[in-house]
C-alpha positions in Angstrom: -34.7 -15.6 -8.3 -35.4 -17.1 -4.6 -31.6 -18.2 -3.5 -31.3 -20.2 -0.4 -28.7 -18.5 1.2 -28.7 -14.9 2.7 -27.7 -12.1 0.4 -25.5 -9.2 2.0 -25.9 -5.8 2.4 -22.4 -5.5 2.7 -20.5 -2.3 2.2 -18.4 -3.6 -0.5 -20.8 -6.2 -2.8 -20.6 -6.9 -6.3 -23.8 -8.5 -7.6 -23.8 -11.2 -10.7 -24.3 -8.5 -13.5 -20.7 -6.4 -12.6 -18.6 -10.3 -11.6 -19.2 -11.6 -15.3 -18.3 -8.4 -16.6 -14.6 -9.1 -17.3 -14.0 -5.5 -18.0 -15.4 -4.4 -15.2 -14.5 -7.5 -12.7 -10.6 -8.0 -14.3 -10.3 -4.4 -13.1 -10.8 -4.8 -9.2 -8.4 -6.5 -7.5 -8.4 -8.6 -3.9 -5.7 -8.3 -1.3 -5.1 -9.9 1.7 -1.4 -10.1 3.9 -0.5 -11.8 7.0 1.1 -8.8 7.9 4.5 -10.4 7.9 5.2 -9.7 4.0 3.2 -12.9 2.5 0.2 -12.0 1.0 -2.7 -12.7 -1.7 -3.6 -10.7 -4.3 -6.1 -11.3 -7.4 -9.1 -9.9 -9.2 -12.5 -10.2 -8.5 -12.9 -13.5 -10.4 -9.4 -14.4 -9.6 -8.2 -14.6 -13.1 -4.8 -13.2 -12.3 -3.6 -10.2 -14.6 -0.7 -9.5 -13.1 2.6 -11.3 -12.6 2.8 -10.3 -8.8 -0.6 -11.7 -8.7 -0.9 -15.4 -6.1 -3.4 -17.7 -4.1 0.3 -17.7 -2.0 3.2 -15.1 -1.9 5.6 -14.7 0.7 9.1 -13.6 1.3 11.8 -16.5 1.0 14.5 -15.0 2.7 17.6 -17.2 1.6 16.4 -15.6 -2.0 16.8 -11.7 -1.5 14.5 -9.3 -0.1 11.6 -9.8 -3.0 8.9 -12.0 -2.3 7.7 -15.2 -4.5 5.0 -16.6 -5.8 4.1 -20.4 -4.9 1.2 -21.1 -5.3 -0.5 -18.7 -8.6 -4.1 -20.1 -7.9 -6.5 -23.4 -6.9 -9.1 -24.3 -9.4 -12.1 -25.8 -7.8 -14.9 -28.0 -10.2 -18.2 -29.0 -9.3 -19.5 -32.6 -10.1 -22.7 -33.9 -9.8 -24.4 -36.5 -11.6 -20.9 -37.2 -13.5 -21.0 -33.4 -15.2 -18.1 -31.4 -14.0 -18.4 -27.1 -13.9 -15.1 -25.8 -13.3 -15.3 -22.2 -11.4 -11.5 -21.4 -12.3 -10.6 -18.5 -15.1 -7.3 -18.1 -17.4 -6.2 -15.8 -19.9 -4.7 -17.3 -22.7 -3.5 -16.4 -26.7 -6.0 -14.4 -28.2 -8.3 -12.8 -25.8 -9.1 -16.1 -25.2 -10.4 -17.7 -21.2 -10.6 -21.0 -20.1 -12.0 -22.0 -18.3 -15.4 -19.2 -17.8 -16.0 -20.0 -14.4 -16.9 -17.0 -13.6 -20.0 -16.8 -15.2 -21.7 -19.3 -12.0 -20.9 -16.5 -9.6 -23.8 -15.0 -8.3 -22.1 -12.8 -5.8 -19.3 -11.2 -3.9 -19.0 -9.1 -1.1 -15.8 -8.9 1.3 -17.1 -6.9 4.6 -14.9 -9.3 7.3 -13.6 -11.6 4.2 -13.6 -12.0 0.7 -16.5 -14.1 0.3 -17.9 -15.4 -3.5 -21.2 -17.5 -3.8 -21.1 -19.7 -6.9 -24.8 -21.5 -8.1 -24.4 -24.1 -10.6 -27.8 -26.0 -11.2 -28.9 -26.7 -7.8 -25.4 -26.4 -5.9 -25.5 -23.2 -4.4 -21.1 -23.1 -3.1 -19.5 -20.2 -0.9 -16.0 -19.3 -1.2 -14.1 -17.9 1.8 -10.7 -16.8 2.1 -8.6 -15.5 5.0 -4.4 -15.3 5.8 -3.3 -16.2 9.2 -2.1 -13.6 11.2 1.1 -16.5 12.4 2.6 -17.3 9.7 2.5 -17.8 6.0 -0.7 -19.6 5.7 -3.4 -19.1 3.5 -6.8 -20.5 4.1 -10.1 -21.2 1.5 -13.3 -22.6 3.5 -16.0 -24.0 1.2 -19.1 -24.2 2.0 -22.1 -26.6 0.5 -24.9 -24.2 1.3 -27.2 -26.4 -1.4 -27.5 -29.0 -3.1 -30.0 -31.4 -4.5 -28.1 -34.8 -5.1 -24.7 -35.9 -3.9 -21.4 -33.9 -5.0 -18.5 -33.9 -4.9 -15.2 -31.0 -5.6 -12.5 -31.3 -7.4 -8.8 -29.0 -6.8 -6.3 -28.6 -9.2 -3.5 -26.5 -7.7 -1.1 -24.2 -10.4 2.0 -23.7 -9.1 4.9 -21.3 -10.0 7.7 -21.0 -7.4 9.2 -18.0 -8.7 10.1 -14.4 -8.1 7.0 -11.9 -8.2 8.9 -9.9 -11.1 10.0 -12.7 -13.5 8.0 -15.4 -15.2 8.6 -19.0 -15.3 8.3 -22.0 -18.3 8.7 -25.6 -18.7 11.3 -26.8 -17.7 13.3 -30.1 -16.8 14.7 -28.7 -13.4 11.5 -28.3 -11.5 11.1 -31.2 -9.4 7.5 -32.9 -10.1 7.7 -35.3 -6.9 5.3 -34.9 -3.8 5.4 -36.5 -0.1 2.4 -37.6 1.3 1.4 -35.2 4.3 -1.6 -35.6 6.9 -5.2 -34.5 4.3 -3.0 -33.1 1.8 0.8 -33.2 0.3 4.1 -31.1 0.2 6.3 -30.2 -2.6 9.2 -28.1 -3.5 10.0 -27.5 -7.3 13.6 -25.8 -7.3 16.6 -25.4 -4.4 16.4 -23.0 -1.8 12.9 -22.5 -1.8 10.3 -23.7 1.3 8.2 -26.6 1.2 4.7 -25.8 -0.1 2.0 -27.6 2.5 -1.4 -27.9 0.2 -4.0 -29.8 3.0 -7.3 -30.2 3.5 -9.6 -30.1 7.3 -11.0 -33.6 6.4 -9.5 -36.9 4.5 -9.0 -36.2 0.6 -8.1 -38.1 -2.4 -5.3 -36.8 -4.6 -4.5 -37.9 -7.8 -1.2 -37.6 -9.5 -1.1 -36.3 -13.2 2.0 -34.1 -14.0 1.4 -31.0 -16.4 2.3 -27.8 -17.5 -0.2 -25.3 -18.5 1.4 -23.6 -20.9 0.8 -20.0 -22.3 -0.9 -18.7 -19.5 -1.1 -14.4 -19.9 -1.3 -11.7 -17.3 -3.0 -8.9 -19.4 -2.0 -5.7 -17.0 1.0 -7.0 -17.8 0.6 -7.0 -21.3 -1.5 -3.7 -21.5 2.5 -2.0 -20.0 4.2 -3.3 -22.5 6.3 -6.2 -20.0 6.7 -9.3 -20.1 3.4 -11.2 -19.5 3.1 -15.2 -20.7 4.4 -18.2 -18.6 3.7 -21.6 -17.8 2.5 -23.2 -14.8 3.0 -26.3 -13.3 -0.2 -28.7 -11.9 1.0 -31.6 -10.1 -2.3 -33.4 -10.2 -5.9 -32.7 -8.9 -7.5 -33.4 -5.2 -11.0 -35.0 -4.9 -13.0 -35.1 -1.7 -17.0 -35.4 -1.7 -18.9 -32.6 0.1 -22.6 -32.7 1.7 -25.2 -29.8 2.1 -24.6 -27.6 4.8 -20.8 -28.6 5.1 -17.6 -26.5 5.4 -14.2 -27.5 4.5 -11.0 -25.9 5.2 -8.2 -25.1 2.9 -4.6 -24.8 3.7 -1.8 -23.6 1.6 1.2 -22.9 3.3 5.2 -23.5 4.0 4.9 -25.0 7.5 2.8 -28.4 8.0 -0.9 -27.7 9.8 -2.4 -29.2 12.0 -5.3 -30.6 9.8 -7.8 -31.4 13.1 -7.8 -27.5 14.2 -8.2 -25.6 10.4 -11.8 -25.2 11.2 -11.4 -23.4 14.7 -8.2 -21.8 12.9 -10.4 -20.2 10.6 -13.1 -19.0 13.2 -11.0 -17.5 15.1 -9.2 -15.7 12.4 -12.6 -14.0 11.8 -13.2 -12.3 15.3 -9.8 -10.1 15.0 -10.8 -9.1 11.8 -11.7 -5.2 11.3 -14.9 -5.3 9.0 -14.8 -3.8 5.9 -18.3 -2.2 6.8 -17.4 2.0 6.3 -14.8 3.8 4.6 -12.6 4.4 7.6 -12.7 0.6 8.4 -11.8 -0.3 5.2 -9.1 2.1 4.9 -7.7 1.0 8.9 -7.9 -2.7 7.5 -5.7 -1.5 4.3 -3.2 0.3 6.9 -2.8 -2.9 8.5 -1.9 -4.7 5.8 1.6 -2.9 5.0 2.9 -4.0 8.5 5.9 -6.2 7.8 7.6 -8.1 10.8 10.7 -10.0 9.2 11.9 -10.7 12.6 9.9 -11.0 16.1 12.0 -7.7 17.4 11.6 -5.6 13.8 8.5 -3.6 12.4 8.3 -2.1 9.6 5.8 -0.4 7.0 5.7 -1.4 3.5 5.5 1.3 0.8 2.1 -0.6 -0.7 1.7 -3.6 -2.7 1.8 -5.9 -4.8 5.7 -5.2 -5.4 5.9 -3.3 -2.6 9.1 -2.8 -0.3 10.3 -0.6 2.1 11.5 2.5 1.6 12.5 5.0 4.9 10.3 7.8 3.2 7.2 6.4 2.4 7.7 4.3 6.3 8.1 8.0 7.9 5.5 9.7 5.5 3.0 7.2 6.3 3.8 6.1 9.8 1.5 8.7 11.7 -1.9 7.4 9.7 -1.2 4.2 9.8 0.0 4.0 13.9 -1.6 6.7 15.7 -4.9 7.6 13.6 -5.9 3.7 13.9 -4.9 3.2 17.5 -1.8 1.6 17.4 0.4 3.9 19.3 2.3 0.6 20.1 3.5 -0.1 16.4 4.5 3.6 16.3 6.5 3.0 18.9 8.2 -0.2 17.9 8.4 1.4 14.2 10.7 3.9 15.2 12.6 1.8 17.6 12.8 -0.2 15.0 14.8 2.5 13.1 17.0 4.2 15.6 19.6 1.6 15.0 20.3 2.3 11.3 19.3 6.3 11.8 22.2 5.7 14.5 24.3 3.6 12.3 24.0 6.1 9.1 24.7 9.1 11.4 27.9 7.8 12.2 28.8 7.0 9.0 28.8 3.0 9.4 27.4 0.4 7.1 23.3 0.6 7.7 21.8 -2.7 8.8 18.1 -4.0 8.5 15.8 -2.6 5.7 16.1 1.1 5.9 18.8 1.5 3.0 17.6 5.1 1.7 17.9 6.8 5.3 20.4 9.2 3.5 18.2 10.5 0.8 17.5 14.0 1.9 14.4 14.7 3.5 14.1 11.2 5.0 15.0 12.7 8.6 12.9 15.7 8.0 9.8 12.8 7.3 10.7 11.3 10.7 11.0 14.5 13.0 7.8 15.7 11.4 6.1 12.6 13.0 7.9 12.6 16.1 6.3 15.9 16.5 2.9 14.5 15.8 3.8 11.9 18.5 4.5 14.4 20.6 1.2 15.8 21.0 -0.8 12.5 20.9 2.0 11.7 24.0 3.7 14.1 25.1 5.2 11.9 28.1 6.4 8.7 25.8 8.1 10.9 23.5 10.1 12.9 26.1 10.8 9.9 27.8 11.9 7.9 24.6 12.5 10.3 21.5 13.8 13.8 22.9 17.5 12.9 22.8 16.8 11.9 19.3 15.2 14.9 17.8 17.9 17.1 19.3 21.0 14.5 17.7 19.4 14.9 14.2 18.6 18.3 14.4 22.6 18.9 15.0 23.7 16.2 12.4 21.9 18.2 9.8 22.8 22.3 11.1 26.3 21.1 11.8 26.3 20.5 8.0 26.8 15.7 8.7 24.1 15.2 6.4 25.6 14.3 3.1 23.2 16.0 1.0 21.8 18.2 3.4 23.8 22.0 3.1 23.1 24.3 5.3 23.5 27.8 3.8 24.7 31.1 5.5 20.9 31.9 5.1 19.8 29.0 7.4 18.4 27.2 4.5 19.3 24.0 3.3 20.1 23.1 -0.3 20.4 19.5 -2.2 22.2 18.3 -5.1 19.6 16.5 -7.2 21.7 13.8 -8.5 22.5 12.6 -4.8 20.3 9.4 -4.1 16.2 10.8 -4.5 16.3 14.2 -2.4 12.0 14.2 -2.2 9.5 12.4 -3.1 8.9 14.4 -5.9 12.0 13.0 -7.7 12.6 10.2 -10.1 15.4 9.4 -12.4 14.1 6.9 -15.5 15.9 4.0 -17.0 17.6 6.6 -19.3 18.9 8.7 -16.9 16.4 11.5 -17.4 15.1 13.5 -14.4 11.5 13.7 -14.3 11.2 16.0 -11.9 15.0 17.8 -11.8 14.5 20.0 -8.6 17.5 20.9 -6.7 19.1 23.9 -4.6 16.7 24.7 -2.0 13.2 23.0 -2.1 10.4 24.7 -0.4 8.7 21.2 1.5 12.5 20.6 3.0 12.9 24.3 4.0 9.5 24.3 5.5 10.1 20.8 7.4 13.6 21.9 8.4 12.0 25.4 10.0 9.6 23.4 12.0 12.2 21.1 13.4 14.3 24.0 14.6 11.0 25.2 16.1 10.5 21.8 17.7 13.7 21.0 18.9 13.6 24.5 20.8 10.5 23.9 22.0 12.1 20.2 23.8 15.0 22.3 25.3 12.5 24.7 26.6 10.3 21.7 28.4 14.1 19.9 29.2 14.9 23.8 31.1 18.3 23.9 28.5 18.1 27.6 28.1 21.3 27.6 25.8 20.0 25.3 23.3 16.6 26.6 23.5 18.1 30.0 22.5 20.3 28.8 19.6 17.5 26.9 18.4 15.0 30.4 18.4 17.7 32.5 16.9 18.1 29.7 14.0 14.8 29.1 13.7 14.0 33.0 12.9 16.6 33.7 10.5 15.5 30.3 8.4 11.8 32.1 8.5 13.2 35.5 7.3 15.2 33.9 5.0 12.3 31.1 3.8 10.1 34.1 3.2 12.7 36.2 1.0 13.4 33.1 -0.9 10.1 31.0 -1.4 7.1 33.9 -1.6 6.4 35.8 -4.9 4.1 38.5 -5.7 1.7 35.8 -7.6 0.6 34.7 -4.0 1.8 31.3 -3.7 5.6 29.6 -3.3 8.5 28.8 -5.5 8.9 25.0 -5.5 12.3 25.4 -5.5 15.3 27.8 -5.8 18.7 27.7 -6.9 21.1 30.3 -7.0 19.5 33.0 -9.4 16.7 30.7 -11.2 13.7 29.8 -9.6 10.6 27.5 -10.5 7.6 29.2 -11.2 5.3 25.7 -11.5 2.5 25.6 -9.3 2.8 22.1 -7.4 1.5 20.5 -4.2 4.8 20.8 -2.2 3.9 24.4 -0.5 1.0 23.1 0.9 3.4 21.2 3.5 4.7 24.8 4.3 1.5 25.6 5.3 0.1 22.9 7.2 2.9 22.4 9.7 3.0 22.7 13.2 5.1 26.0 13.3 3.6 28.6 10.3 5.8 30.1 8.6 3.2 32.5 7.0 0.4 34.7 7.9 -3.3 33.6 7.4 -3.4 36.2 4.1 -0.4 34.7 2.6 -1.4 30.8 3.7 -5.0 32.0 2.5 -3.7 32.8 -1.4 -2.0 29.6 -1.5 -5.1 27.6 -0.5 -7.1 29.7 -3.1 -4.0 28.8 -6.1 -4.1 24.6 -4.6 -7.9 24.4 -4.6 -8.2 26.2 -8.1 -5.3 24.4 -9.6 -4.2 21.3 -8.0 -7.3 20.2 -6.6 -9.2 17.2 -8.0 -11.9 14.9 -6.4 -9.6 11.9 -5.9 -6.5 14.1 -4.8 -4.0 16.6 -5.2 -2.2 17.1 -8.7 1.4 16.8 -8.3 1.3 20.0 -11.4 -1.2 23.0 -12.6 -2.8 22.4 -15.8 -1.0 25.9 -16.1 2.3 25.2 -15.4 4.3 24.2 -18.3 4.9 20.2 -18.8 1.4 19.2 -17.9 0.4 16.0 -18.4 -2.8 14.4 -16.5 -3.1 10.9 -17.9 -1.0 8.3 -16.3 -0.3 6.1 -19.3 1.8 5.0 -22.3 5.4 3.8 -21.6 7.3 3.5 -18.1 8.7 6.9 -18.6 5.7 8.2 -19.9 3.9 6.8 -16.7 6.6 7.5 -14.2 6.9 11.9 -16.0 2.7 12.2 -15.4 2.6 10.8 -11.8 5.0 13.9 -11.4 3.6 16.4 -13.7 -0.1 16.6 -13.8 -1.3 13.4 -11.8 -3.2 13.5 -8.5 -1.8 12.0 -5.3 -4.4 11.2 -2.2 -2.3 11.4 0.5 -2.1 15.4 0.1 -5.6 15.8 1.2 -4.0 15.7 4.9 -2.1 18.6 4.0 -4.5 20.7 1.8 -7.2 19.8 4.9 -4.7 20.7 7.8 -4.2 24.3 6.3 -7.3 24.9 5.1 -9.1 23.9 9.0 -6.6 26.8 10.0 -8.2 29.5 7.7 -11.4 28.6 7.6 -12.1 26.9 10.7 -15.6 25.0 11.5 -17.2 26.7 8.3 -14.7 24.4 6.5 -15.9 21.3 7.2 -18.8 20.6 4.9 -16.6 21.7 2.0 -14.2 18.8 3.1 -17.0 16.3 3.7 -18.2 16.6 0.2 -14.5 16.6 -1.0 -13.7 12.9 0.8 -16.6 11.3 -1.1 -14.5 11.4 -4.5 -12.1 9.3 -2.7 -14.5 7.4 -0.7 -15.7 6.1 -4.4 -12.4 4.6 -5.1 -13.1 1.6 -2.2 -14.9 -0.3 -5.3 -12.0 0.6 -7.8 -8.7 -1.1 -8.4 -7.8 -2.7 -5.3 -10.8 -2.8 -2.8 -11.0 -0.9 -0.4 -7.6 0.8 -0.7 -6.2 3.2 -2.5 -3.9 2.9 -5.8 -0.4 5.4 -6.0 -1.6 8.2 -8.3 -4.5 8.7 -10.5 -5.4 10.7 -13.4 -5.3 14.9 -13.1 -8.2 14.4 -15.3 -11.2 13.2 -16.2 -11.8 9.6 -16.0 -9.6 9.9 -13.4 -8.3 6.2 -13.5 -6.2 4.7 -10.5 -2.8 3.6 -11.6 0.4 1.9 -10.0 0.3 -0.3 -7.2 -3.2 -1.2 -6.0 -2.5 -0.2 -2.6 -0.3 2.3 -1.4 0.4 3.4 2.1 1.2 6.8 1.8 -2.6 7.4 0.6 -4.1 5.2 2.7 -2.3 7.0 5.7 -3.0 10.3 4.0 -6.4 10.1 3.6 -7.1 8.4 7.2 -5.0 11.1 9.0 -7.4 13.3 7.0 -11.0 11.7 8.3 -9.1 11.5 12.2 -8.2 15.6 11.7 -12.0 16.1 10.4 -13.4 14.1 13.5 -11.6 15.3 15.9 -11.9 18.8 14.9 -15.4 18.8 14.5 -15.7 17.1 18.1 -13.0 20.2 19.5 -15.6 22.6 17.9 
């Protein structure tokens, strides 16, 4: 069929057949963040499934630290010739969706923004949306790109004003006023929250008819077994007639617009916008997504989303992919600085300030000096002029035995109790008080991190000409590598995860490829070579690494059933992206430049995952096996820095060589 506007040949597009396809379409989620913690997240045909799912969520700070949904979504309706077609979709009782607007899109694609063309008779409607970069606002610009005889839109606005994590029903609190504002109007249903601005680029009509839509489902929700019906409030509808070749502007926010500028707003928003046009670019425009400025003096990186938050180890883990490999040596910068303060505060054992609660957990400081030392190399005259005093003060918090659950042993390893805090990220405690993943004593990826800070911080003192603690540092540094050896290697050809006292764990997992992709090697290319043999036999899988063998003892592959269920496989058998930077790091070592094509070929089974679950990002964990499904949050930034560190390593070592 001959449409009128241009189609796309845009590197994430998803034609008619796939959008009315609500298995398929309910499936794929949208997300889009103003960087400052508000964001927008839905599916494809923006039937929400999940109750973190908004048009507009943001952070209301005089709440708690979680953010809150205002406004759950804006159903638009087509009339023409006295017929209305309503494009909105809702899950109610039943498997039942009202209304099925979904089945007038024709397509979607979402290479600079989420974009959805919508043909109903002769209207042939684009749909675009984009967050400001400012503040909290959302914005939806319509476009009449046909039409045959005069029409005119309709907006119905469903609003929630709640906490992403609970659900809300009718009630008699929620205030059902509005004021009149400039285009639009303002309301606020309950104490304590902000104002919600709903306004329009041009003069509009609104029409007040008070309602709750009850019963409305969120079927992810449902599907894990939580809570998953609520109701919704619609104040009324807005009405506004729209010609052929017109665009109109959207606002939705919690400060009042200036309604004469939304169109320049919006066209400006476009031009610093990285395109979605390659998997790199998608994955840099995920990255900057988890960037969360609560203040104008305070970065942060959030663990992923929607219900993300953030947590010191996943910040440190990630912080290297999603500063350095996308060119923003700046936020790196003000990241760390960022930290200092609590690091600082938690070192000298007063209360911790700001957002970085879990610095004490054990290997959070290991995380950090590991990317110091990539900072290091990428500038070696910022970091001695910024960070060397620091890498020296935690190095000596942690051999002089400060670190709470950090103990240094006689050996020069250190050993964790695994019922302090969460020691790795390989541990989890469920509801029940059952350790998923009970490793303690002496775990090989904090032995191998600690090793190659002792080699880094002699390595400063050398540069600094402080021959004492560049001596003490060498001496340290080479008994913890004796000792690592004697403790971690078996005759099998790979590393013990962990060791304590006489019993040690024979499961094959992930964590000694961090032993073998540092900086510093502890091993020799024979020993380093075996373990890449074991990984790549064992743990590797086209979307990741598995966190367990399939002959290790406790297996399980599928992500699924209940939360414990859920939370023991992403553990024991799943697959984790991000550990393709480690795997590729060591395995560049051994097999240098003959390496590479095996690793090309590898990325493409994550490169497929840019149409999956949340586009163009990457979801927590995913099946061990076969279908390998993405599960969790839609977006998480330790993958997404994983896997970009991992394209940046292959670029730039194939441009070395």
């Amino acid at each position: 069929m001959d449409y009128s506007y241009k189609k796309t040949n845009a590197y994430l597009k998803f034609d008619k057949s796939r959008m009315v396809n609500l298995e398929y379409s309910l499936n794929r989620e949208i997300l889009r963040t103003n960087r400052r913690g508000a964001y927008h997240c839905t599916t494809l045909v923006e039937c929400n499934t999940r109750k973190q799912h908004g048009l507009l969520v943001l952070p209301v700070p005089q709440l708690g630290n979680t953010n809150h949904v205002l406004l759950s979504s804006f159903d638009e309706t087509v009339i023409q010739h006295g017929a209305d077609f309503n494009l909105g979709i809702h899950k109610y009782d039943g498997n039942n969706y009202s209304p099925m607007g979904h089945k007038y899109i024709r397509e979607f694609d979402c290479d600079s923004l989420p974009r959805t063309i919508y043909r109903v008779g002769g209207v042939i409607l684009s749909k675009e949306k984009m967050f400001s970069l400012i503040d909290n606002t959302i914005f939806i610009r319509y476009t009449l790109i046909d039409a045959h005889s005069p029409t005119t839109m309709r907006f119905k606005p469903f609003l929630a004003f709640r906490d992403i994590n609970e659900l809300t029903e009718e009630n008699p609190i929620a205030e059902q006023g509005y004021k009149e504002v400039e285009n639009g109007i303002s309301m606020c249903m309950y104490s304590g929250y902000p104002e919600l601005f709903m306004q329009f680029s041009k003069p509009v009509d609104f029409v007040f008819e008070p309602g709750w839509y009850k019963g409305v489902e969120y079927i992810q929700d449902m599907n894990q077994g939580l809570p998953y019906k609520e109701d919704l409030y619609v104040p009324g509808y807005f009405e506004l007639p729209i010609t052929k070749g017109e665009s109109i502007i959207f606002s939705a926010s919690d400060v009042h617009a200036d309604t004469s500028n939304l169109l320049d707003r919006f066209e400006n928003g476009i031009t610093v916008r990285t395109p979605r046009s390659s998997f790199f670019n998608c994955l840099k425009n995920s990255g900057h997504q988890f960037y969360f400025r609560p203040s104008q003096d305070e970065l942060y990186l959030l663990n992923g989303y929607p219900w993300g938050e953030v947590k010191a180890r996943e910040q440190f883990m990630a912080l290297v992919g999603l500063t350095l490999d996308i060119g923003r040596e700046d936020a790196f910068e003000e990241i760390v600085d960022t930290a200092v303060p609590a690091i600082e505060q938690f070192m000298q054992g007063k209360p911790i300030t700001g957002f970085l609660k879990d610095i004490s957990d054990a290997d959070v400081l290991l995380w950090l000096l590991r990317a110091l030392k990539k900072f290091s190399a990428h500038n070696p005259e910022r970091f001695y002029l910024k960070y060397a005093g620091l890498v020296s003060k935690i190095v000596a918090f942690i051999q002089e035995g400060n670190h709470p659950n950090l103990r240094p042993l006689t050996n020069g390893l250190l050993s964790v109790d695994n019922k302090v805090g969460h020691p790795s990220w390989m541990h989890n405690k469920s509801a029940d008080g059952y350790y998923t993943t009970p490793r303690t004593g002496c775990l090989v990826e904090i032995n191998a991190f600690w090793y190659n800070s002792l080699k880094f911080n002699e390595e400063i003192a050398h540069n600094l000409e402080d021959a004492k603690l560049e001596k003490k540092m060498g001496l340290l540094a080479e008994i913890t590598k004796t000792s690592f050896l004697d403790v971690f290697l078996n005759d099998s050809g790979y590393l013990y995860d962990y060791v304590v006292g006489n019993f040690v764990d024979w499961s094959v997992r992930p964590n000694m490829l961090l032993a073998i992709s540092n900086a510093y090697p502890l091993l020799d290319r024979r020993q380093s070579k075996s373990i890449i043999d074991i990984v790549t036999k064992e743990l590797l899988t086209p979307k990741g690494i598995r966190s367990l063998s399939p002959k290790s003892i406790g297996f399980r592959p599928r992500c699924e059933g209940t939360m414990h269920d859920r939370v023991y496989s992403a553990f024991n058998g799943s697959a984790w992206p991000w550990l393709l930077r480690a795997y590729q790091e060591a395995y560049l070592k051994i097999f240098q430049r003959s390496g590479l094509s095996f690793l090309d070929r590898l990325l493409i089974g994550v490169e497929d995952e840019m149409s999956n679950d949340g586009i163009g990002s990457l979801s927590t964990v995913y099946d061990g096996s076969i279908p390998y499904f993405g599960h969790g949050q839609i977006s998480s930034a330790i993958n997404v820095a994983g896997v970009i560190s991992a394209l940046n390593v292959q670029k730039s070592f194939d441009n070395e060589y």
